[in-house]
PDB file of the backbone (N, CA, C, O) and the ligand in Angstrom, with CONECT records:
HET     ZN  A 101       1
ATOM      1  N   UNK A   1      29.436 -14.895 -95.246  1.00  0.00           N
ATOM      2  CA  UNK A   1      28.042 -14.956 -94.849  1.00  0.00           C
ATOM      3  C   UNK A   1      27.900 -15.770 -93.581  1.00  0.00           C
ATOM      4  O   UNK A   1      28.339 -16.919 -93.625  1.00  0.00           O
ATOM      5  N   UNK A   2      27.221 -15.238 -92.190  1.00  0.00           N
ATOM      6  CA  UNK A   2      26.624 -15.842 -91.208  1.00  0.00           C
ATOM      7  C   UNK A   2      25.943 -16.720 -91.737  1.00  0.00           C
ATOM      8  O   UNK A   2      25.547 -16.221 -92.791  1.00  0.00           O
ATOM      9  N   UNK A   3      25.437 -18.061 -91.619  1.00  0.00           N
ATOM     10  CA  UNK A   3      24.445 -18.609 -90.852  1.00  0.00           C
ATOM     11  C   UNK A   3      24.226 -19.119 -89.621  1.00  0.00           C
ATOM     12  O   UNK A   3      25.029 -19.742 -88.927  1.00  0.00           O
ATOM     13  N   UNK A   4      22.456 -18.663 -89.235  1.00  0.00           N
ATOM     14  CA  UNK A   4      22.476 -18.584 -87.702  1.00  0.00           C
ATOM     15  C   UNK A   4      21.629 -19.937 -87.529  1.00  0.00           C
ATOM     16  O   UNK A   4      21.118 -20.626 -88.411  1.00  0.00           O
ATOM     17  N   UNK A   5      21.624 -20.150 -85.890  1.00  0.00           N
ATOM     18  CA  UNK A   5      21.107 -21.351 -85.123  1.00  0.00           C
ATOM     19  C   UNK A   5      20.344 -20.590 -84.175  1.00  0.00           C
ATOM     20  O   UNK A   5      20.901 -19.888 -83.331  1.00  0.00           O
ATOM     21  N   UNK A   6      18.847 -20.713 -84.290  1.00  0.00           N
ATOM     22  CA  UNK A   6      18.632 -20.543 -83.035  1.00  0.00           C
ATOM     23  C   UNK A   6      18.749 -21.693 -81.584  1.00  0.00           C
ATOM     24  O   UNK A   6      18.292 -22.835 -81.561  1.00  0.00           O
ATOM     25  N   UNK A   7      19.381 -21.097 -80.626  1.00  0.00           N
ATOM     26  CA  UNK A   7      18.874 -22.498 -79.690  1.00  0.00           C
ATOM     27  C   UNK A   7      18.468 -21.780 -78.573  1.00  0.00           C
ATOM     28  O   UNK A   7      18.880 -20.657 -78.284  1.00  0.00           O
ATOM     29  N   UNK A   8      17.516 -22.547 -77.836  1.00  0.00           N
ATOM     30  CA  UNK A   8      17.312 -22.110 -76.517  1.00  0.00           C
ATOM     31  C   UNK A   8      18.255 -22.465 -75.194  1.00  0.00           C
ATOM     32  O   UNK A   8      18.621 -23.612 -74.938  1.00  0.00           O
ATOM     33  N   UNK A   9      18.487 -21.649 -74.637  1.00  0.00           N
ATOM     34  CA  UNK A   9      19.530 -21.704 -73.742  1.00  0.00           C
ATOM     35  C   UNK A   9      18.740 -21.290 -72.065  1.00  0.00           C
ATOM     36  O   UNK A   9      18.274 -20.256 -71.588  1.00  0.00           O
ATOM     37  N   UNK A  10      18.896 -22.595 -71.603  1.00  0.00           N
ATOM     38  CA  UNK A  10      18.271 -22.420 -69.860  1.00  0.00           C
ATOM     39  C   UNK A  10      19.813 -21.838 -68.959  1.00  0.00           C
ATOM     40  O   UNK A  10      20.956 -22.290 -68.892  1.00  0.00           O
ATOM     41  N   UNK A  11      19.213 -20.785 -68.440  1.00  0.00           N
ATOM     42  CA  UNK A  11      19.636 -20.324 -67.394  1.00  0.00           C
ATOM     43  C   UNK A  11      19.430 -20.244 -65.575  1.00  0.00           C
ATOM     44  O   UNK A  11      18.497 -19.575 -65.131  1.00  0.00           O
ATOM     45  N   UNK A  12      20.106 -20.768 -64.897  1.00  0.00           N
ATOM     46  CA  UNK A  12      19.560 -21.140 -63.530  1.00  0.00           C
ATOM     47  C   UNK A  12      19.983 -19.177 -62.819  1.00  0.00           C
ATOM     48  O   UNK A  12      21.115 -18.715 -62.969  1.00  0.00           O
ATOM     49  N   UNK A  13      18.895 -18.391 -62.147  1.00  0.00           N
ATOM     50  CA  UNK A  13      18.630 -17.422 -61.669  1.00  0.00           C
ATOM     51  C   UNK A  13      17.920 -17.912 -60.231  1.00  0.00           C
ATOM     52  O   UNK A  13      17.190 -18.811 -59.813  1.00  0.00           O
ATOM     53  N   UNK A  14      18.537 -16.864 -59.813  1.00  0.00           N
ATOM     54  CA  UNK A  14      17.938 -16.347 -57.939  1.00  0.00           C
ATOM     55  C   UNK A  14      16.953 -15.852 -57.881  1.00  0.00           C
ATOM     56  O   UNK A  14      16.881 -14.635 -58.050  1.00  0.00           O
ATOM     57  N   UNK A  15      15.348 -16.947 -57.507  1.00  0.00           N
ATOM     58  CA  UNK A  15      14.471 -16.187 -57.528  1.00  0.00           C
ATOM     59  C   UNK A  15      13.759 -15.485 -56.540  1.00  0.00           C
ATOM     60  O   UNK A  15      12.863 -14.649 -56.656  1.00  0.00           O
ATOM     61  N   UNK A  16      14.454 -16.092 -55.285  1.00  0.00           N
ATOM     62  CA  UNK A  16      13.982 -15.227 -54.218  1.00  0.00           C
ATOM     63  C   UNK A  16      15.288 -15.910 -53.285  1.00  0.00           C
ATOM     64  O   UNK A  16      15.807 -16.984 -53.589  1.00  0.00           O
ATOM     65  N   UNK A  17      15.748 -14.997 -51.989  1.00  0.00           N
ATOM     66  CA  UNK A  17      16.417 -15.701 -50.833  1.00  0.00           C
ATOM     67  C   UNK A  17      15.504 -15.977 -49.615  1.00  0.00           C
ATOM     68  O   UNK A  17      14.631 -15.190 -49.249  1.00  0.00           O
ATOM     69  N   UNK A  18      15.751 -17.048 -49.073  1.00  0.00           N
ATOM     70  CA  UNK A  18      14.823 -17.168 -47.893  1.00  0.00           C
ATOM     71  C   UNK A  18      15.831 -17.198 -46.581  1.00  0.00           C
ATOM     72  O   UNK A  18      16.885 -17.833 -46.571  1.00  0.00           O
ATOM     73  N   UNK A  19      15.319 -16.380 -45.437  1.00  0.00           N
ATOM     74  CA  UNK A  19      16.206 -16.328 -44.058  1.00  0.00           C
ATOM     75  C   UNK A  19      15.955 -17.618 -43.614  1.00  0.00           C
ATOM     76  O   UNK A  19      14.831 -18.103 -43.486  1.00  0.00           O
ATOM     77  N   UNK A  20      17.330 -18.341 -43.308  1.00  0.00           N
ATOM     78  CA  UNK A  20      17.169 -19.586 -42.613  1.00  0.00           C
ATOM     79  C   UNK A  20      16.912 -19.537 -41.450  1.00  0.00           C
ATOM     80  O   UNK A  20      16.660 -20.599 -40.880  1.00  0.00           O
ATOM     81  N   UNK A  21      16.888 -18.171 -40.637  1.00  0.00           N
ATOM     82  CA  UNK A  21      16.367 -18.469 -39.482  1.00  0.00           C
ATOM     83  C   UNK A  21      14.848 -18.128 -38.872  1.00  0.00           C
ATOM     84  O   UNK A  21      14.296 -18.610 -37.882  1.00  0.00           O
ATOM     85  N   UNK A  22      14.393 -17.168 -39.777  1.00  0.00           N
ATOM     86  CA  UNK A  22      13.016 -16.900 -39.962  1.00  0.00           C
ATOM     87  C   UNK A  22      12.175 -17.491 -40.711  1.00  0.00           C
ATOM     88  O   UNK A  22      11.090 -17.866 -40.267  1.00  0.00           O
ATOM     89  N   UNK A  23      12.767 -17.778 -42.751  1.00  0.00           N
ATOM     90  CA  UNK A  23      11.973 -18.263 -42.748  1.00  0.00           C
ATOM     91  C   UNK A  23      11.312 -16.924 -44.148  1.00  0.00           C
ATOM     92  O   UNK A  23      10.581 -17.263 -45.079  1.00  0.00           O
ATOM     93  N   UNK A  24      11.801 -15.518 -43.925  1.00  0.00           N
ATOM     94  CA  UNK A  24      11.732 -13.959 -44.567  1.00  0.00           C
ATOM     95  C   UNK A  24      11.563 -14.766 -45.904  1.00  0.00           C
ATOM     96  O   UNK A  24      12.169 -15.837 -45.923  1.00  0.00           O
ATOM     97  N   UNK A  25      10.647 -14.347 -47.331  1.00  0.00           N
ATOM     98  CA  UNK A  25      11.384 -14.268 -48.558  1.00  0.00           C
ATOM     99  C   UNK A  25      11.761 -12.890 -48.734  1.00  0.00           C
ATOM    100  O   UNK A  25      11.309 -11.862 -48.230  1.00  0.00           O
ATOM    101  N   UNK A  26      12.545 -13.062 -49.431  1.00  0.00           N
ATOM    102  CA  UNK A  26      13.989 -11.797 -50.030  1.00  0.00           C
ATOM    103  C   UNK A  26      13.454 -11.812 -51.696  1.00  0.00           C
ATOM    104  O   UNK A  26      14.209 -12.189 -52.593  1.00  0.00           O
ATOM    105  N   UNK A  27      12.539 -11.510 -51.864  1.00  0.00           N
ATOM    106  CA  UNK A  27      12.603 -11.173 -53.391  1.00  0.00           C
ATOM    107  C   UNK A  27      13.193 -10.687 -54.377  1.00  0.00           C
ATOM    108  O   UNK A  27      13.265  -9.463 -54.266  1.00  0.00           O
ATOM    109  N   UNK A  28      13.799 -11.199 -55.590  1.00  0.00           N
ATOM    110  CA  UNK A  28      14.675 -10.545 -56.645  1.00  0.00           C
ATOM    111  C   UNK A  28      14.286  -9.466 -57.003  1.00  0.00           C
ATOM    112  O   UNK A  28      13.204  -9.105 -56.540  1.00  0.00           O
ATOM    113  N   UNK A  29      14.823  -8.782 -57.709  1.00  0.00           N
ATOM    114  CA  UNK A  29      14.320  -7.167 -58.317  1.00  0.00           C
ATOM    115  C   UNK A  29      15.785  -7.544 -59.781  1.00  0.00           C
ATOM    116  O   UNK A  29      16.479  -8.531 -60.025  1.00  0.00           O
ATOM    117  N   UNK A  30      15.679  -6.397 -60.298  1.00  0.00           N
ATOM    118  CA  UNK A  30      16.339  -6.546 -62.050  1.00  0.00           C
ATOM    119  C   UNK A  30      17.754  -6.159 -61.431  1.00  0.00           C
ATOM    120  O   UNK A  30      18.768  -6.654 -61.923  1.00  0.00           O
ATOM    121  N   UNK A  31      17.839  -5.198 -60.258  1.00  0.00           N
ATOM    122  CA  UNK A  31      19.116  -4.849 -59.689  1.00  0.00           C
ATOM    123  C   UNK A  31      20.044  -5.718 -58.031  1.00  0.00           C
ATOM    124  O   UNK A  31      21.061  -5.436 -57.397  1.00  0.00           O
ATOM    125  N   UNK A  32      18.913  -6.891 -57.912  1.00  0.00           N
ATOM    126  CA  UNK A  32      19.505  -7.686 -56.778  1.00  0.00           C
ATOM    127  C   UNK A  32      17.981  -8.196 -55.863  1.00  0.00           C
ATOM    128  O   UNK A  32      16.808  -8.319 -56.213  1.00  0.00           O
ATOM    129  N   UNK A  33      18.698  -8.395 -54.579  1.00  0.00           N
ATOM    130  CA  UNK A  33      17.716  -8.630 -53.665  1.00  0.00           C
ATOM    131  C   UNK A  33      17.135  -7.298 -53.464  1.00  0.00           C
ATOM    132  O   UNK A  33      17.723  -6.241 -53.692  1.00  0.00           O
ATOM    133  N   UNK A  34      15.637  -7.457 -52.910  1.00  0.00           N
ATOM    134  CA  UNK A  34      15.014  -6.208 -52.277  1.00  0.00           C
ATOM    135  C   UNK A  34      15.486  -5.812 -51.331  1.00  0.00           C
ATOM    136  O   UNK A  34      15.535  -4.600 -51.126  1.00  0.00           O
ATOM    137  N   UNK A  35      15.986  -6.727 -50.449  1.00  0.00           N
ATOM    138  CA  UNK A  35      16.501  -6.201 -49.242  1.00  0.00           C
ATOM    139  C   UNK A  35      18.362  -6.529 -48.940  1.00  0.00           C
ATOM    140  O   UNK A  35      18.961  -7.274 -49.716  1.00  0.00           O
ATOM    141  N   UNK A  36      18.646  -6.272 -48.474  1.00  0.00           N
ATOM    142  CA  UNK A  36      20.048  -6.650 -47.973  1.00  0.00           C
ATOM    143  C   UNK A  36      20.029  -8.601 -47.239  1.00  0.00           C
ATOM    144  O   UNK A  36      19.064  -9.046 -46.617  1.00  0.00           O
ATOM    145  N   UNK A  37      20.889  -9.151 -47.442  1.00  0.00           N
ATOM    146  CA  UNK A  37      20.877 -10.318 -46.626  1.00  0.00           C
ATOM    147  C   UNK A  37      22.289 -10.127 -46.807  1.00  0.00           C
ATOM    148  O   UNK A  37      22.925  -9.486 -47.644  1.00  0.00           O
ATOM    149  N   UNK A  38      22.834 -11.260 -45.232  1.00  0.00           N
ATOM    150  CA  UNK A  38      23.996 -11.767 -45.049  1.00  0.00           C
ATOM    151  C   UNK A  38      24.428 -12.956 -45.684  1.00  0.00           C
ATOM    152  O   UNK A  38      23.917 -13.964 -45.195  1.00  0.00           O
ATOM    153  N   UNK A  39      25.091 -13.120 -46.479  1.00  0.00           N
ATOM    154  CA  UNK A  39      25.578 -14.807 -46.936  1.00  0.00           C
ATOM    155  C   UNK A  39      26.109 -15.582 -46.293  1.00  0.00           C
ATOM    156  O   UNK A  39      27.265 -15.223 -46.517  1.00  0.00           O
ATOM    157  N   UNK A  40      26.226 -16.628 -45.459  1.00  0.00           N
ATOM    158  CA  UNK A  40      27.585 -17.407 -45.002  1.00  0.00           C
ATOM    159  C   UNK A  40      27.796 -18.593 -45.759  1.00  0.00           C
ATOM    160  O   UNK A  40      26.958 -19.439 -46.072  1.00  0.00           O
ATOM    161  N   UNK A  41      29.334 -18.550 -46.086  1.00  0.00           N
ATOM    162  CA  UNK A  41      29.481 -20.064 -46.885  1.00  0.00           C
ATOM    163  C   UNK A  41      30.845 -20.600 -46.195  1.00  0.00           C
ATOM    164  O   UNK A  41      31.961 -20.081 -46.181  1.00  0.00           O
ATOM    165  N   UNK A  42      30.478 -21.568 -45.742  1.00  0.00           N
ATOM    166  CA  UNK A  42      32.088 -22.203 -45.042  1.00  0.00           C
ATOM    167  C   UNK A  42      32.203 -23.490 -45.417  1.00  0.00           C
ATOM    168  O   UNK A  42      31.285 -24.304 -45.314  1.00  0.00           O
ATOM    169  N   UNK A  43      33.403 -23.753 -45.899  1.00  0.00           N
ATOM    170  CA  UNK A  43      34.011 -24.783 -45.899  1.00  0.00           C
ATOM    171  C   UNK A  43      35.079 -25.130 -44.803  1.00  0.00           C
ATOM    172  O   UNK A  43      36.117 -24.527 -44.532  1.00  0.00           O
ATOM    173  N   UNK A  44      34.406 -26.564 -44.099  1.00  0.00           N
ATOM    174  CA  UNK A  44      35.069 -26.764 -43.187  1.00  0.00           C
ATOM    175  C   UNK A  44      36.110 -27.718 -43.630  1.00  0.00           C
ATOM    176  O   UNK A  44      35.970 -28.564 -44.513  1.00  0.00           O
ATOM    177  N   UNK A  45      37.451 -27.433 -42.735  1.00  0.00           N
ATOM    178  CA  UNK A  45      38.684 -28.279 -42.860  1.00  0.00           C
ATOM    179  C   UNK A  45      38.688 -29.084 -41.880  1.00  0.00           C
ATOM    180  O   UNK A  45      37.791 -29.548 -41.176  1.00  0.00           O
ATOM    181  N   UNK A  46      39.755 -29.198 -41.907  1.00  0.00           N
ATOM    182  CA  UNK A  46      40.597 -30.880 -41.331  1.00  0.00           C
ATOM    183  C   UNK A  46      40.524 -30.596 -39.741  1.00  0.00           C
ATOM    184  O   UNK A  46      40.294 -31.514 -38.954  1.00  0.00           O
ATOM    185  N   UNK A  47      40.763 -29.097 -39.267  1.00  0.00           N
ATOM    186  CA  UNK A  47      41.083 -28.689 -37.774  1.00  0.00           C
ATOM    187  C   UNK A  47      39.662 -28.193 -37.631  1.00  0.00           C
ATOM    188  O   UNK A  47      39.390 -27.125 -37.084  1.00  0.00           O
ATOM    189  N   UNK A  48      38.622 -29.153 -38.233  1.00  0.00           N
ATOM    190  CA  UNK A  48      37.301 -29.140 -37.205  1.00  0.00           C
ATOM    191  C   UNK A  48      36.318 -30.380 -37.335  1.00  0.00           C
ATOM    192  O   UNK A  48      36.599 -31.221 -38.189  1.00  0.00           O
ATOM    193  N   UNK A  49      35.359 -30.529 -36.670  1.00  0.00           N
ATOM    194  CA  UNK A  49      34.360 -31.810 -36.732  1.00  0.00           C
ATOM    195  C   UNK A  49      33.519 -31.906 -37.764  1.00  0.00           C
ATOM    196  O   UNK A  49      32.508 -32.599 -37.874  1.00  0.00           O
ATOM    197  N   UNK A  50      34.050 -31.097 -38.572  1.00  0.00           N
ATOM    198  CA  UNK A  50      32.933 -31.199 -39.712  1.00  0.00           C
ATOM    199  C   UNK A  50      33.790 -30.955 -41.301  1.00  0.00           C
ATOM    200  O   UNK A  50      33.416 -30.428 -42.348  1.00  0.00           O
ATOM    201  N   UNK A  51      34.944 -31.538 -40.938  1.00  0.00           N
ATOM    202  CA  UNK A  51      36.070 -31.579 -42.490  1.00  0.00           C
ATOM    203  C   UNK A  51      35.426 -32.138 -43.807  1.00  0.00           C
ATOM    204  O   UNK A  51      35.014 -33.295 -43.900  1.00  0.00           O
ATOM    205  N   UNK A  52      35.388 -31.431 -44.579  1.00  0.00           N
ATOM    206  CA  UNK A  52      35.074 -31.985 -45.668  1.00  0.00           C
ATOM    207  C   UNK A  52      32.848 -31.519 -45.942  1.00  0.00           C
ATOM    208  O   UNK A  52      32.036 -31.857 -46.803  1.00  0.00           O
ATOM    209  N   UNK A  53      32.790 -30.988 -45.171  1.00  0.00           N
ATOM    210  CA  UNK A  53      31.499 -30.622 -45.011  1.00  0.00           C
ATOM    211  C   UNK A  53      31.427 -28.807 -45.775  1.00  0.00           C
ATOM    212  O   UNK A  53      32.300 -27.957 -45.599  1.00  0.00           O
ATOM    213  N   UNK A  54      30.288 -28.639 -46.511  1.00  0.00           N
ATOM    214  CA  UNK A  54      30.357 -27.043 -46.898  1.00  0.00           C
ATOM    215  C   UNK A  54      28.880 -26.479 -46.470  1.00  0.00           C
ATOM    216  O   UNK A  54      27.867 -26.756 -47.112  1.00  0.00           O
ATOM    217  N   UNK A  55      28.889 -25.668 -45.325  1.00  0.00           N
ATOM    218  CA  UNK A  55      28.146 -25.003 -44.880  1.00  0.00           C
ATOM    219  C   UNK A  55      27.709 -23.731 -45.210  1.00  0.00           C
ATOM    220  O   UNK A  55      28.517 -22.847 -44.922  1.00  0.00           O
ATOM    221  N   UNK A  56      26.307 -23.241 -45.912  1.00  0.00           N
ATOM    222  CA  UNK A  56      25.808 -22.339 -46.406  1.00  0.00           C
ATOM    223  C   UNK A  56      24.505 -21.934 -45.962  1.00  0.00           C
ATOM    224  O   UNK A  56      23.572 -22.704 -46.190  1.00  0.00           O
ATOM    225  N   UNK A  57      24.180 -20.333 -45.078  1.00  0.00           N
ATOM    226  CA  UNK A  57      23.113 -20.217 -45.200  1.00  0.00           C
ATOM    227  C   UNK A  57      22.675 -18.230 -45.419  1.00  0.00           C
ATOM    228  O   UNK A  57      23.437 -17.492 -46.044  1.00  0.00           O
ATOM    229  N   UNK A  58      21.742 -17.868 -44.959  1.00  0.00           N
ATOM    230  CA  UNK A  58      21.718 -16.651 -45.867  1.00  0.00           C
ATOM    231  C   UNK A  58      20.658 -16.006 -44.300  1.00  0.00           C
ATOM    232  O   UNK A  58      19.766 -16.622 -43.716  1.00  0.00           O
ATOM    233  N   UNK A  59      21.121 -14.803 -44.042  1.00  0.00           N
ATOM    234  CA  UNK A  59      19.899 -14.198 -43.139  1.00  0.00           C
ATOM    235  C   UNK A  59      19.581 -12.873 -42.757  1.00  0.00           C
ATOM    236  O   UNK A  59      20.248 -12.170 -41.998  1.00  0.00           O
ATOM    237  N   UNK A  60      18.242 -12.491 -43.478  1.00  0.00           N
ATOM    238  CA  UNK A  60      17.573 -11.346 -43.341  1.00  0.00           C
ATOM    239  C   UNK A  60      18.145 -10.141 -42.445  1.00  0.00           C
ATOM    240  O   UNK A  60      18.553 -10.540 -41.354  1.00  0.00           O
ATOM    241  N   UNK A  61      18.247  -9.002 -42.619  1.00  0.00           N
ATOM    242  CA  UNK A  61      18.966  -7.783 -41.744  1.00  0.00           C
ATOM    243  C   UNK A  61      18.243  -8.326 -40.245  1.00  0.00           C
ATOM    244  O   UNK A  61      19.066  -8.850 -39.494  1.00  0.00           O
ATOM    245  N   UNK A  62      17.348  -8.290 -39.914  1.00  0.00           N
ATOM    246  CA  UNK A  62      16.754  -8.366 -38.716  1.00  0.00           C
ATOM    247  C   UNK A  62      17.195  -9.578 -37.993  1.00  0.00           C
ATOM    248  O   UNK A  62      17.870  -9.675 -36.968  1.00  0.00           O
ATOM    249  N   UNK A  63      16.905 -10.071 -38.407  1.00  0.00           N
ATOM    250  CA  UNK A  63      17.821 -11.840 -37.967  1.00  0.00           C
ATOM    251  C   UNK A  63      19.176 -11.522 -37.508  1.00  0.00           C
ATOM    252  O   UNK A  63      19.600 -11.808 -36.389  1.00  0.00           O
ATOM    253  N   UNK A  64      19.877 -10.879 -38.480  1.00  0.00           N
ATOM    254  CA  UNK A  64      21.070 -10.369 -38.622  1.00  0.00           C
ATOM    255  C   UNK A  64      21.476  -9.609 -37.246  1.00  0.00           C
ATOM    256  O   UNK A  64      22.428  -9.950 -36.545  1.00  0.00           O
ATOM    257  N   UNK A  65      20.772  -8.734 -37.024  1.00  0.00           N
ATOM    258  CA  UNK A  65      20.754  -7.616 -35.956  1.00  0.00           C
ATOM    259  C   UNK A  65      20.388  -8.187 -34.529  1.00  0.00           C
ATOM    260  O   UNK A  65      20.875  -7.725 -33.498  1.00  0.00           O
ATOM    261  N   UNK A  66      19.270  -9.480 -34.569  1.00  0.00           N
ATOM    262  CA  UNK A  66      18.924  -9.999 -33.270  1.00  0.00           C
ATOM    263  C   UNK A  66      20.324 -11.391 -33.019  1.00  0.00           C
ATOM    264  O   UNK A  66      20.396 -12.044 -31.978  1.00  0.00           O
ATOM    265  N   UNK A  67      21.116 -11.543 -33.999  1.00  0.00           N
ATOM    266  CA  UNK A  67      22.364 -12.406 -33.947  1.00  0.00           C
ATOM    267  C   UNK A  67      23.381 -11.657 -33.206  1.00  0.00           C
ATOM    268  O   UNK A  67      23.934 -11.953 -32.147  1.00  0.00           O
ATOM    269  N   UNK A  68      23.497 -10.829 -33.813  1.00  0.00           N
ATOM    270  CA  UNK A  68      24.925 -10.002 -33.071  1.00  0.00           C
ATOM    271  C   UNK A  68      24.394  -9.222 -31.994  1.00  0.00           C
ATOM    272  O   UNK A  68      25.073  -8.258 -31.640  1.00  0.00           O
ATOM    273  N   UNK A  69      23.318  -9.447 -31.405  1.00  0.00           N
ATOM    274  CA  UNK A  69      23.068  -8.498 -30.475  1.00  0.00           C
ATOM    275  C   UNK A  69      23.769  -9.896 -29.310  1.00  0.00           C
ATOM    276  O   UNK A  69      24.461  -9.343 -28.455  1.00  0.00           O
ATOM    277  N   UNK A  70      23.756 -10.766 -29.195  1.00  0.00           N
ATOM    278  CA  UNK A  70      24.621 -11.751 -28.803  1.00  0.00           C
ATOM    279  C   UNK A  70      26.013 -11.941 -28.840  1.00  0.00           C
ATOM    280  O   UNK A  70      26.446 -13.032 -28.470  1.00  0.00           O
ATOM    281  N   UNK A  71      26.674 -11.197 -29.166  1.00  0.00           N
ATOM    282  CA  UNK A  71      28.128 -11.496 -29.236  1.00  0.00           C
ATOM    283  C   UNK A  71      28.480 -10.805 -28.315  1.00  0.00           C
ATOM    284  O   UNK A  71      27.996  -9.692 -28.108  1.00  0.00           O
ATOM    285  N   UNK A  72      29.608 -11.473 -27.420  1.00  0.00           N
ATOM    286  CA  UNK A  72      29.839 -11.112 -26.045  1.00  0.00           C
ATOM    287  C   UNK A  72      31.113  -9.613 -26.725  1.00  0.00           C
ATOM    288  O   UNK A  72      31.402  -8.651 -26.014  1.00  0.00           O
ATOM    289  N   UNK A  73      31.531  -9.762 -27.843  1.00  0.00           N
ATOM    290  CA  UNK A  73      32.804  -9.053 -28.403  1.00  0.00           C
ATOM    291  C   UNK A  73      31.766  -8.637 -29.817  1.00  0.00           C
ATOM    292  O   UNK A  73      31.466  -9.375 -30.756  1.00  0.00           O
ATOM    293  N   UNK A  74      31.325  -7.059 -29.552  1.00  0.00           N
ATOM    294  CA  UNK A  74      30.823  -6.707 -30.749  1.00  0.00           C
ATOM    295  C   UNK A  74      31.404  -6.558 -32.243  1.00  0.00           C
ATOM    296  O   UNK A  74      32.586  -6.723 -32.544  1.00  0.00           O
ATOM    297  N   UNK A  75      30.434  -6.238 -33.067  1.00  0.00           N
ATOM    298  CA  UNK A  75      30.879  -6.695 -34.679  1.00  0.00           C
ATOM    299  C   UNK A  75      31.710  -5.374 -34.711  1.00  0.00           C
ATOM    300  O   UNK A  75      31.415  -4.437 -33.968  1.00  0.00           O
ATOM    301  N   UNK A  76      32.814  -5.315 -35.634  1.00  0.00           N
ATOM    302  CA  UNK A  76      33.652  -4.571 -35.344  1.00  0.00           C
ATOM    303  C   UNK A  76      32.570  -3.614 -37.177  1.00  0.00           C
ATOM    304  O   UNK A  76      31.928  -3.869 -38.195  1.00  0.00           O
ATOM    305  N   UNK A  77      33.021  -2.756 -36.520  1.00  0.00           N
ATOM    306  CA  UNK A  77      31.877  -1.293 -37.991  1.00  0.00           C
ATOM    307  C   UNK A  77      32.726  -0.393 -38.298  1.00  0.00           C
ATOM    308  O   UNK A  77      33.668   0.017 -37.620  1.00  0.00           O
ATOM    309  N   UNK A  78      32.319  -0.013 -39.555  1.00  0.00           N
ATOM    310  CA  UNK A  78      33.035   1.151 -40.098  1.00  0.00           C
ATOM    311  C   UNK A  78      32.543   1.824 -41.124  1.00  0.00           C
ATOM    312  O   UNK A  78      32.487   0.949 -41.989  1.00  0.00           O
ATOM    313  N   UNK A  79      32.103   2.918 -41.656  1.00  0.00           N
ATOM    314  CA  UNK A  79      30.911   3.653 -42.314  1.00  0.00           C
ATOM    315  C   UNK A  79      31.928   3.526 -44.045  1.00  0.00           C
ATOM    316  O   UNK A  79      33.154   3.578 -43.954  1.00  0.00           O
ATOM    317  N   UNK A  80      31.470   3.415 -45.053  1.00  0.00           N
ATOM    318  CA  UNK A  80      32.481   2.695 -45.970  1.00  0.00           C
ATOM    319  C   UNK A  80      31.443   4.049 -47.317  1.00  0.00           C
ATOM    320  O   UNK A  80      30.371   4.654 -47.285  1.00  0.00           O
ATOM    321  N   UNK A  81      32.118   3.973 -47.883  1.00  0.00           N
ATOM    322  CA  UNK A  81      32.023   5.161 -49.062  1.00  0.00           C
ATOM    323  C   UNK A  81      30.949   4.622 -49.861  1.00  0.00           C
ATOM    324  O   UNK A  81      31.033   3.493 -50.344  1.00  0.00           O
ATOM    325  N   UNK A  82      29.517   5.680 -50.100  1.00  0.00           N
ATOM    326  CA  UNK A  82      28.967   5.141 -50.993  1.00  0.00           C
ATOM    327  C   UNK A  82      29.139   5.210 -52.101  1.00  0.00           C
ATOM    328  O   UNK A  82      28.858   6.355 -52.454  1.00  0.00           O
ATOM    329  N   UNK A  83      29.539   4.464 -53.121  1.00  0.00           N
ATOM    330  CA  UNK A  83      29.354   4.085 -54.579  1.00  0.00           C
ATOM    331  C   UNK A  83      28.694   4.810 -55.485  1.00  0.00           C
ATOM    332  O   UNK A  83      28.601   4.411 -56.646  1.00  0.00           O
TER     333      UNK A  83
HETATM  334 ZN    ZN A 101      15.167 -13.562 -40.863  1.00  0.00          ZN2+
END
């Protein structure tokens, strides 16, 4: 014979992403973000000025698109199989 426990159990969830450079909210949906965002997460090492530092930020397609329109050496692309 089971006997049960109920307990309540807190869960920490993504309730929206915000573009760090705009500023965008990115609202959750049951299947992800509404929109696409870029993640960056770096951990910096020893062979830079910022060792031991972990750098994270997140930014909206458009943000995204007015970033790399800056790179003197474009983003390298490739059309990838949809799922
Ligand atoms: Zn943005």
């Amino acid at each position: 014979m089971y006997k049960f426990i109920t307990r309540e159990i807190k869960r920490k969830e993504v309730e929206e992403i915000v573009c760090n450079r705009c500023g965008k909210r990115i609202h959750m949906t049951a299947h992800g973000p509404e929109e696409d965002v870029l993640h960056v997460e770096q951990h910096w090492g020893y062979f830079s000025k910022k060792d031991g530092e972990c750098h994270k930020f997140d930014l909206c397609e458009e943000c995204y698109d007015e970033i790399v329109k800056e790179f003197r050496v474009p983003v390298e692309r490739r059309e990838e199989a949809i799922v």
